[in-house]
C-alpha positions in Angstrom: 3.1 8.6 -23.8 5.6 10.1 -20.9 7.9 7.7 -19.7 6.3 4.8 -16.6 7.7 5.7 -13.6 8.6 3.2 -11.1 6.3 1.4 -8.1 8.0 1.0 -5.1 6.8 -1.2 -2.2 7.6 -0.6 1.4 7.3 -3.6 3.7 7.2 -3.9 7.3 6.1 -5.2 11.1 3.8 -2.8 12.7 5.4 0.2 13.6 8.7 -0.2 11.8 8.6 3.3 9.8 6.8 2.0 6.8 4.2 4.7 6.4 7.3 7.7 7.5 9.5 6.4 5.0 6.8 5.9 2.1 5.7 9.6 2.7 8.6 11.0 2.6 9.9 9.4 -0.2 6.6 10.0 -2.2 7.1 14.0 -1.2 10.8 13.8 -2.6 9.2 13.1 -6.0 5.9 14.8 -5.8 5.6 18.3 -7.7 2.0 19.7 -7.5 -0.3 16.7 -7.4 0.1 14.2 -4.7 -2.6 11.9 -4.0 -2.8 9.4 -1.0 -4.8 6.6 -1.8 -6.5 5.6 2.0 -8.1 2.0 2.3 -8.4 2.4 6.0 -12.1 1.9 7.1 -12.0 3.2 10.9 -13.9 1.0 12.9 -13.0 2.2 16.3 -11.3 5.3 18.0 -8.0 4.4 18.5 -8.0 3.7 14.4 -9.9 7.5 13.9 -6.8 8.9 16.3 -4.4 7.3 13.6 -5.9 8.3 10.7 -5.8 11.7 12.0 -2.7 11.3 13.2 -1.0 10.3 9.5 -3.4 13.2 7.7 -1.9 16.0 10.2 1.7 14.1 9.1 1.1 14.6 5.4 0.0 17.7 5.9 -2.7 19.9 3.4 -1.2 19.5 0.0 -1.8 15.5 0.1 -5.2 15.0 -1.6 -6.9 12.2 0.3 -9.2 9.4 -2.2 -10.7 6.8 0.1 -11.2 3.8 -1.2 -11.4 0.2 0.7 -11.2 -2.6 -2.2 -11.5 -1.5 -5.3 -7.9 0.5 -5.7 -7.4 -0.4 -9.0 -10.3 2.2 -9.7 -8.3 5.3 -8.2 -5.1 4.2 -9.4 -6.4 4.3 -12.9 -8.5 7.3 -12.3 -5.4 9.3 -11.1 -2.7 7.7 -13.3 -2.2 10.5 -15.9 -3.0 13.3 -13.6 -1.0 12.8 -10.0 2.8 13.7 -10.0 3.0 10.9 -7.0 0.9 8.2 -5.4 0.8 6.9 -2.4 -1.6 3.9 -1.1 -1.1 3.2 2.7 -1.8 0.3 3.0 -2.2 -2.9 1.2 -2.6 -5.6 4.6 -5.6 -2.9 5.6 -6.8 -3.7 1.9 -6.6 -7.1 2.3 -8.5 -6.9 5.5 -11.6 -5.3 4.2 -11.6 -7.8 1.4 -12.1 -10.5 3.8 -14.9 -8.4 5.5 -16.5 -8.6 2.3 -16.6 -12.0 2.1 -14.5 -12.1 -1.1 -12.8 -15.6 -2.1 -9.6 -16.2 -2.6 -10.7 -15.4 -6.9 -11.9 -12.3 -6.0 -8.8 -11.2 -3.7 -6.7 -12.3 -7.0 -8.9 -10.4 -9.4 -8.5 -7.4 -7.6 -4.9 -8.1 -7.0 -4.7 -8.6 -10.7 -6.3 -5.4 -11.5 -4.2 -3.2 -9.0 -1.1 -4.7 -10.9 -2.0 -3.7 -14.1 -3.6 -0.3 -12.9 -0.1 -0.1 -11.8 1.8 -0.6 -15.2 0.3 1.6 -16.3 0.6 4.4 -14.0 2.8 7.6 -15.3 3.8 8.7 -11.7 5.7 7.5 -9.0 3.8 4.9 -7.0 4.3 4.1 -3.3 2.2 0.8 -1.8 3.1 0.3 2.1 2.6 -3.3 3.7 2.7 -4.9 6.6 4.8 -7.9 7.0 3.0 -10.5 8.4 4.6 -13.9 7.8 7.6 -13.3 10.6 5.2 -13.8 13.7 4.2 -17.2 15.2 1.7 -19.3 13.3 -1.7 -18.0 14.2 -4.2 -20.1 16.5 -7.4 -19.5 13.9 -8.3 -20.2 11.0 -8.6 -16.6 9.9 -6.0 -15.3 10.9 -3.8 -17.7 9.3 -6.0 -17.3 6.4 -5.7 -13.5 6.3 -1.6 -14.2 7.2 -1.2 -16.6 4.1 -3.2 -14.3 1.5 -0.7 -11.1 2.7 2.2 -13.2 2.1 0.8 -14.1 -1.3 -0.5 -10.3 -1.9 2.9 -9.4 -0.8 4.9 -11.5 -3.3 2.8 -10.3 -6.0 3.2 -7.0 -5.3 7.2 -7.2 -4.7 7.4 -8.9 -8.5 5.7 -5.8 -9.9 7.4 -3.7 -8.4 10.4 -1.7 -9.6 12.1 -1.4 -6.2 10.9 -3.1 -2.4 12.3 -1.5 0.8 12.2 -3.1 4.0 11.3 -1.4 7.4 13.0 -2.5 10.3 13.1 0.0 13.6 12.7 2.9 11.9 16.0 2.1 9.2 14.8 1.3 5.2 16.8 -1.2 3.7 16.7 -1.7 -0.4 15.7 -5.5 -1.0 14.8 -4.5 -4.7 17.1 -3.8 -7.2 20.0 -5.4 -5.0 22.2 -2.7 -4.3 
């Protein structure tokens, strides 16, 4: 077995650079194989124009797997095979878990499965996330719901990971290892 090579999350507010940074990190390790891992479900145009937006930004030697909950699955299917992986993003994830109705068991099963799908992963791996929990408390029950369950999926994630960079205006900032 080749040596595991490190997870990195990159955390954000909307808009911060999350997805820039992630992607070109990801290319600064990739050799032939790069995959990025989509769990966007477009639902409207403005989401198509981004999606297009980020494929035309990653450019044609990015193979695209779409996948909206079950990321574990790709991860896994990918792990021995992809020089680099890149799934943007988790709080999109999270959102089309809720829009399945999962429960808060099912959101940590597949939480649970992602992190060991992850340990086990031979190539770099690159999760981007929104930061969530800085904004006012939400008026609704869902959204603080949905803002409570990415903090959680977010602290989870930052534990398993090897290294956690923070977004902020465009500027990446290493939060894990402490420099």
């Amino acid at each position: 077995m080749t040596d595991i090579h490190p997870i990195t999350l990159v955390i954000g507010g909307c808009r911060s650079g999350k997805s820039r940074y992630a992607l070109n990190a990801a290319n600064a390790f990739a050799g032939g194989s790069k995959v990025f891992l989509a769990t966007s479900v477009p639902r409207d145009r403005e989401m198509e124009q981004r999606v297009h937006s980020h494929q035309a930004e990653r450019g044609r030697d990015w193979q695209t797997v779409e996948e909206p909950v079950k990321i574990h699955e790709k991860i896994t299917a990918h792990a021995d095979t992809a020089d680099v992986i890149l799934v943007d993003c988790l709080t999109l994830w999270l959102s089309n878990m809720l829009a399945a109705n999962m429960d808060e068991a099912g959101i940590q099963t597949c939480l649970d499965r992602t992190v060991q799908a992850l340990s086990q992963t031979r190539c770099p791996v690159f999760l981007v996330t929104n930061e969530v929990g800085c904004a006012i408390v939400p008026e609704n029950s869902l959204a603080r719901r949905f803002r409570d369950l990415a903090g959680m999926v977010n602290q989870q994630m930052a534990q398993a990971a090897d290294q956690v960079v923070l977004t902020v205006a465009g500027i990446a900032l290493q939060i894990k290892p402490e420099r």
